[in-house]
N, C-alpha and C positions, 0 to 999 in steps of 0.2 A: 547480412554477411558478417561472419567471426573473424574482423580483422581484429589487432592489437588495438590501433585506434579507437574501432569501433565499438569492442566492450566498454562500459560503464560501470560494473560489478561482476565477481566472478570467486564462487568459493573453493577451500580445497580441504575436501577429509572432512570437511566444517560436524563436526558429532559433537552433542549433550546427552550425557547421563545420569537419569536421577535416580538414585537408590540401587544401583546397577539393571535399570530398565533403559533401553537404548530410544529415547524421542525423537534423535535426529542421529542418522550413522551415516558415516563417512560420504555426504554429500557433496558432489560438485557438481557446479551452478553457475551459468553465468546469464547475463539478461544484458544486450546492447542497447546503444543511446537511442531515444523516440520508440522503443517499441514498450507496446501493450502486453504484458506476460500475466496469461492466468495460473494461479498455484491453486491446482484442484486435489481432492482425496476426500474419503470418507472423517468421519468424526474419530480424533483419535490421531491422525495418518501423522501427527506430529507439524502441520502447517505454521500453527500462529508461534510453537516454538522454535522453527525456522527461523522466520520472520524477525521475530526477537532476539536470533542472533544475530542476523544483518544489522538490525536496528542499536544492538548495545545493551540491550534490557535484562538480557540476561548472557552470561561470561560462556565460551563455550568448552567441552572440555576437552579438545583439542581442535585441531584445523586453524584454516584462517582465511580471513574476508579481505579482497582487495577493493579499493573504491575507487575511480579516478586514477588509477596506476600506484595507488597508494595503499601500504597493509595499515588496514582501521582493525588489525582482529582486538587490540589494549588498548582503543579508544573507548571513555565514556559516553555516556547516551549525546550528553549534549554538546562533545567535541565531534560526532558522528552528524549532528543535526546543522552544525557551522559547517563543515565541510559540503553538505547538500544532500543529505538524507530526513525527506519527514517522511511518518508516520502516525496513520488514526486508528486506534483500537478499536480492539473489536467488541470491545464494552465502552459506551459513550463515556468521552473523557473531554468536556468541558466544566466551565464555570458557572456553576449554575446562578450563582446569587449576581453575576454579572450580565449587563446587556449585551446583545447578540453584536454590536459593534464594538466593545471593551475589549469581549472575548479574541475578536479576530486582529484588534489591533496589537493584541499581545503578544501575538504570533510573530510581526512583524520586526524586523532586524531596524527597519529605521530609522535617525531620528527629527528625521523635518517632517512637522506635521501636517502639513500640506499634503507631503508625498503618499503618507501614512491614509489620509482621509482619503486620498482618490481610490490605491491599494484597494481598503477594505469596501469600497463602492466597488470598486470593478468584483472583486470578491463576490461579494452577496448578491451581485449582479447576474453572474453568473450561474451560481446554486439556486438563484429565484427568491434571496431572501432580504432583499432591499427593504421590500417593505413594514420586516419587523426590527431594522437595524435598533430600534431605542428600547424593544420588547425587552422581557427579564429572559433570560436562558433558559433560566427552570421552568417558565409557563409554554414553552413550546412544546408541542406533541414530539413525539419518539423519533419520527421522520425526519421532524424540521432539525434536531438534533445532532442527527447524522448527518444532515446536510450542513451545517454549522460547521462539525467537523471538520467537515472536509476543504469547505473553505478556510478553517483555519491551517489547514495542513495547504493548501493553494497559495497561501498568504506568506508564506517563509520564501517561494518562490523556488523550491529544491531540485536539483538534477534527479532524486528519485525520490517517486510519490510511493509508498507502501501505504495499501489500503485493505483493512482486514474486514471482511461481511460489509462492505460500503451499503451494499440496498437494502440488508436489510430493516426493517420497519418502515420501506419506503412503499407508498403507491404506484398504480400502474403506471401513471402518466409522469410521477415523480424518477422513478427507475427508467422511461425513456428519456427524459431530459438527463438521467446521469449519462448515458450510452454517450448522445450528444457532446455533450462534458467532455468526460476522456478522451473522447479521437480529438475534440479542439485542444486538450492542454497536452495530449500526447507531442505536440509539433515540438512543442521544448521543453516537457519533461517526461523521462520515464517511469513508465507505470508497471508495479508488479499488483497485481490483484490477487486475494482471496479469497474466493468466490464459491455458495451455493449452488446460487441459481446459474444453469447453466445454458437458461436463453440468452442470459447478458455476458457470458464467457463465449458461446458461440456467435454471437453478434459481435464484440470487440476485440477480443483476442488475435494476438497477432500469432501467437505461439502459447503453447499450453508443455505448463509441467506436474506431471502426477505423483504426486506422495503418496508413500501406502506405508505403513509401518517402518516411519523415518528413514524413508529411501524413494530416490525418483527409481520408478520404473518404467514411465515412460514421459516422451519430450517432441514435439513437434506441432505441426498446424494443425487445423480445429480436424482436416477430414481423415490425417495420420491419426491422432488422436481416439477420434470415433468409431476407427476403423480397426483397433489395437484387439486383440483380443482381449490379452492381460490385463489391460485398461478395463475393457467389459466383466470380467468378472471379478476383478478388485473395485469398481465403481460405480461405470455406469449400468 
């Protein structure tokens, strides 16, 4: 339900231009609190530079992002990430020469180490990756990687999780334990997804929104969605 309360984010006009090719045009967007939101479209449709503008990463060239009841559109990446915005790219960005527990505690806002050590257990506990917590980063396979990530993006504890290509490089059994994952961390925080594969968009998605040539053209549940026409011949 689109109460005031109940949004969490919400853009307006939010457009980027690069070179006067339009990547993102006059989008409005909003996503409420606990829900799972997939951002689907073809390669191109302008997704991950969305995303980037939610995130801070890149300025937009006009519009504006509210967060929390708050306009973040002239906040930095990492005034955006205090306020309760993380984010995992969609090209692995961790530390490679650091071990897989270093890595997630760095994520971490606190400073009692206690709290810190449990954090990054419940963490890798989760992703299933306990049992490489002293491993070197870099020696992990592709997979393990991604799931790194995402713990370290779990580990800041943020009111929205933006997650770009999460499965891929993951296994079958690794991509059903993510499904798992999301609907558990969904209870308190929201999830935008940027998503491929579209058995893990149709299995968790609460609501779907379609990008096609930096514009939604269409917005609603998995079976509105599938049912679009527009949606079928610009996608699926």
């Amino acid at each position: 339900m689109d109460t005031i309360d109940n949004i969490l984010l919400y853009t307006e006009n939010i457009s980027k231009n690069f070179q006067g090719i339009k990547a993102v045009n006059n989008v409005n967007f909003k996503i409420n609190k606990n829900e799972i939101r997939a951002l689907i479209g073809p390669n191109g449709a302008g997704k991950t530079t969305f995303v980037s503008l939610l995130c801070g990463r890149i300025k937009a060239s006009k519009g504006k992002v509210v967060f929390g009841g708050k306009d973040i559109s002239d906040f930095p990446v990492y005034k955006r990430i205090s306020n309760g915005i993380g984010y995992t790219f969609q090209i692995t960005s961790i530390f490679f020469n650091l071990t897989v527990y270093e890595n997630v505690a760095l994520a971490i806002k606190k400073d009692n180490s206690n709290e810190k050590i449990n954090t990054v257990s419940e963490v890798l506990t989760k992703v299933g990756l306990l049992d490489r917590i002293n491993q070197r980063s870099g020696d992990l396979s592709y997979g393990h990687q991604r799931l790194l990530e995402l713990a370290m993006g779990m580990a800041q504890k943020p009111k929205l999780l933006i997650l770009d290509e999460p499965t891929q490089g993951l296994s079958d059994s690794e991509i059903e334990n993510f499904k798992k994952l999301i609907k558990d961390i969904s209870s308190s925080t929201t999830i935008l997804l940027i998503e491929h594969n579209m058995d893990v968009v149709m299995s968790i998605a609460d609501n779907i929104s379609v990008l096609h040539f930096g514009e939604i053209i269409a917005e609603g549940d998995k079976k509105t969605i599938q049912n679009d026409p527009i949606v079928q011949k610009a996608y699926l």
